[in-house]
C-alpha positions as a printed NumPy array, in Angstrom:
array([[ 24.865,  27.272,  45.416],
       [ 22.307,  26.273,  47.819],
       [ 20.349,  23.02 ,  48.135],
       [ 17.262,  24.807,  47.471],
       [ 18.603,  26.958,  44.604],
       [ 20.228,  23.747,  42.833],
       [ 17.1  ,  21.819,  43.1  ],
       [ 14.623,  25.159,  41.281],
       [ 17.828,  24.854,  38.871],
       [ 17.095,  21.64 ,  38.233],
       [ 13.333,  22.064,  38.014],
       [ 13.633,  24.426,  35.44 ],
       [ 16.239,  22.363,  33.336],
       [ 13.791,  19.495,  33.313],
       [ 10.991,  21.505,  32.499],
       [ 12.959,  22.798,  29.073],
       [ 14.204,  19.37 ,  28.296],
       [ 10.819,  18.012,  28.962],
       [  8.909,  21.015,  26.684],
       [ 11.614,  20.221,  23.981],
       [ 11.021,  16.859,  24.023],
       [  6.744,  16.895,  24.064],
       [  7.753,  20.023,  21.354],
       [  9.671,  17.656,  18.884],
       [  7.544,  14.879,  19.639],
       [  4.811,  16.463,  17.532],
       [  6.434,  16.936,  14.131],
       [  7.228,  13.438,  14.005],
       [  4.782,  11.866,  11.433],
       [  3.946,   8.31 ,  11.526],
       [  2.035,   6.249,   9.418],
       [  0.275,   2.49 ,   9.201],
       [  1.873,   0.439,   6.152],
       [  3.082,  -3.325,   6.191],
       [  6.459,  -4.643,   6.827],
       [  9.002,  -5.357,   3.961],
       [  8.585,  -9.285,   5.015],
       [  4.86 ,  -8.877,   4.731],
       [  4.862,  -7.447,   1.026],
       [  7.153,  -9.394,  -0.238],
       [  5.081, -12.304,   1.131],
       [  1.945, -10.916,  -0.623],
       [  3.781, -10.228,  -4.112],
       [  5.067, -13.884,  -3.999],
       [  1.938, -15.516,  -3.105],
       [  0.296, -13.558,  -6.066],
       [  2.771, -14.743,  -7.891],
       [  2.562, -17.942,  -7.248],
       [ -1.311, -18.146,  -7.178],
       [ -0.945, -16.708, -10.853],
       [  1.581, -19.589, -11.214],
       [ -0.583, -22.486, -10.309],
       [ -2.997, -21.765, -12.841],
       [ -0.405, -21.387, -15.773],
       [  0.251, -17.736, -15.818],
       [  3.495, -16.166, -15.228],
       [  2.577, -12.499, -13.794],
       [  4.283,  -9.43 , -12.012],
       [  3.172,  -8.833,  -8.611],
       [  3.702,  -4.992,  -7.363],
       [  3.294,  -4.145,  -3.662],
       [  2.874,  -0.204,  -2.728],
       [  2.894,   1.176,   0.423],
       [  1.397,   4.528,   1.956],
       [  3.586,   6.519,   0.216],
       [  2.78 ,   4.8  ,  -2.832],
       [  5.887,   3.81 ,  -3.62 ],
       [  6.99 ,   0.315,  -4.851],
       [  7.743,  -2.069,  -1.362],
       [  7.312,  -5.441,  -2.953],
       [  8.03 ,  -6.506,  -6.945],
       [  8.292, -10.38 ,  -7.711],
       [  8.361, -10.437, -11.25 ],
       [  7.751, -14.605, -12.954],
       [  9.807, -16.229, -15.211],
       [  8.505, -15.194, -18.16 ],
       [  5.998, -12.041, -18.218],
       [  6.677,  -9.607, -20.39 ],
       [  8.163,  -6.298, -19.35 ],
       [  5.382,  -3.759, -19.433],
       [  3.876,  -5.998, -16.714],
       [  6.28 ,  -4.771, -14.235],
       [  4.794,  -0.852, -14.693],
       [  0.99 ,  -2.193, -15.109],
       [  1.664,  -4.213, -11.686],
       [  2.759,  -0.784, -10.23 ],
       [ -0.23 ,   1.196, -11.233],
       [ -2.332,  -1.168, -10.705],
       [ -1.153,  -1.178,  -6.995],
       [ -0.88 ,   2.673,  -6.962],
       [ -4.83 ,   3.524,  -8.407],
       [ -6.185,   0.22 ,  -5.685],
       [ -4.149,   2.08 ,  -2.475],
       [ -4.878,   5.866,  -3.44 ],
       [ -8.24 ,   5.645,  -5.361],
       [ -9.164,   2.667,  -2.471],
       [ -8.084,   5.476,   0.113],
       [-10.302,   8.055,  -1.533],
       [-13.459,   6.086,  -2.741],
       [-13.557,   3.256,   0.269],
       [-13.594,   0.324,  -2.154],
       [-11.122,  -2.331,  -2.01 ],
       [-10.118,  -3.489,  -5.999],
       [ -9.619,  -1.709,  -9.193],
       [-12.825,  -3.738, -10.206],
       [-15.125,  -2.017,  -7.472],
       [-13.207,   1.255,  -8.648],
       [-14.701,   0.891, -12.419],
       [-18.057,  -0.685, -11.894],
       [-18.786,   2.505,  -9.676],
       [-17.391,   4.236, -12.606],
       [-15.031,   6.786,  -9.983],
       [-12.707,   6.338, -13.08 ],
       [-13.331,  10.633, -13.898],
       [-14.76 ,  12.38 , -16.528],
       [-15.715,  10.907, -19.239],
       [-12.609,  12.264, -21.281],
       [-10.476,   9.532, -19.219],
       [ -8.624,  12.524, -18.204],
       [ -7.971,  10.565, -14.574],
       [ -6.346,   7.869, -16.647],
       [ -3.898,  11.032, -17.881],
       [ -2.007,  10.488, -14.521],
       [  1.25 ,   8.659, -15.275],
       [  0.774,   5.965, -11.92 ],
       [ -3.452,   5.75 , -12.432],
       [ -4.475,   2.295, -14.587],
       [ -8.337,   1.784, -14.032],
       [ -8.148,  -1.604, -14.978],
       [ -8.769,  -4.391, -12.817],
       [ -6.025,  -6.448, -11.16 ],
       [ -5.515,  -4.082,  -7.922],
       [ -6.639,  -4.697,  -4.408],
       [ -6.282,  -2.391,  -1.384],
       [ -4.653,  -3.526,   1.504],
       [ -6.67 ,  -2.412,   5.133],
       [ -5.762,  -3.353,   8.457],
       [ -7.891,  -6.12 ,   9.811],
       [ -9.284,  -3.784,  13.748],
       [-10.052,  -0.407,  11.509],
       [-10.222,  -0.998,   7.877],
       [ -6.991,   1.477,   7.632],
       [ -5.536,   1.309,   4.297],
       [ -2.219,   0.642,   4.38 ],
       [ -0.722,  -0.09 ,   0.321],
       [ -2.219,  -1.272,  -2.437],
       [ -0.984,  -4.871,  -4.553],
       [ -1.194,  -5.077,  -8.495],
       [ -0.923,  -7.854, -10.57 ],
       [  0.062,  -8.029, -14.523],
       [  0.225, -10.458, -16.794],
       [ -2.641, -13.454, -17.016],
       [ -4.237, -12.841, -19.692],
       [ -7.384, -10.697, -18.277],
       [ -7.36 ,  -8.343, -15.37 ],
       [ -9.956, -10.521, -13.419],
       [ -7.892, -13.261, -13.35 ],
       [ -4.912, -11.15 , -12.308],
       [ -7.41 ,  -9.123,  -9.37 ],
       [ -7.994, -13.14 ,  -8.086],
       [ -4.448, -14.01 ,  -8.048],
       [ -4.044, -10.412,  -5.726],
       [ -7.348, -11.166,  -3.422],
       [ -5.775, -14.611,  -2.786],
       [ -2.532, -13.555,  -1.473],
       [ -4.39 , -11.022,   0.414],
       [ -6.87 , -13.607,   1.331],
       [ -3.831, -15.445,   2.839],
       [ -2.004, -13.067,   4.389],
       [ -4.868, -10.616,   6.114],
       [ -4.714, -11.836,   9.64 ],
       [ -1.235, -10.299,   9.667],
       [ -2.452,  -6.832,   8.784],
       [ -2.795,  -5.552,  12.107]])
């Protein structure tokens, strides 16, 4: 083969591999969510926060999938704090995501709970109670999970125990 020939071969090889690659490039999907060290950071400082004040609590962290990432679960809580934790996490990252309000509280008081039927509350993961905080990234307010907390006895003083961990930990939400 000629020099000339070899090198248009060669031009058109890299111009398939390089259409493949820009081609398969764009159905990758990514998406913003924390670490696995950050969450579990978060549910243990909730945890703990709960702690210091003489409650033992569940802490549930859920990322943009809305799936459990993080679950510290104290000494003594009882067990249907580990599922209120979760959808407490679930309704502050997808109702957060869909409303623009950052805990279960701000969720309720604007009353985005549904109908008046509670027929939003019929959704196995959706607990409109508070306790939940959404987690955004500090440069664009992206939401990126939710955290829940179960167990003190109230959900405001579980939502505190959440804001403080996230309180803590937000400068490493970027």
């Amino acid at each position: 083969m000629s020099s000339h020939r070899l090198l248009r071969h060669a031009i058109v090889l890299a111009g398939l591999v390089a259409g493949s690659h820009a081609h398969a490039q764009s159905h990758i999907v990514t998406m913003a969510k924390l670490d696995w060290s950050t969450a579990g950071h978060l549910a243990s400082e909730a945890v703990r926060a709960c702690a210091a004040q003489g409650y033992s609590v569940t802490a549930t962290v859920v990322d943009t999938t809305g799936h459990q990432q993080a679950v510290i679960k104290g000494d003594s809580v009882p067990l249907q704090s580990l599922s209120v934790s979760y959808r407490k996490a679930y309704t502050a990252y997808s109702y957060g995501l869909a409303f623009n309000m950052n805990t279960t509280s701000e969720l309720i008081a604007a009353k985005v709970t549904g109908p008046a039927n509670g027929a939003l509350n019929t959704i196995p993961e959706v607990l409109f109670v508070p306790g939940g905080v959404t987690l955004r990234r500090v440069s664009d307010n992206v939401v990126l999970g939710g955290i829940g907390v179960s167990g003190a006895p109230g959900g405001e003083k579980d939502e505190a125990c959440a804001q403080a961990a996230v309180t803590k930990f937000r400068a490493d939400f970027h």
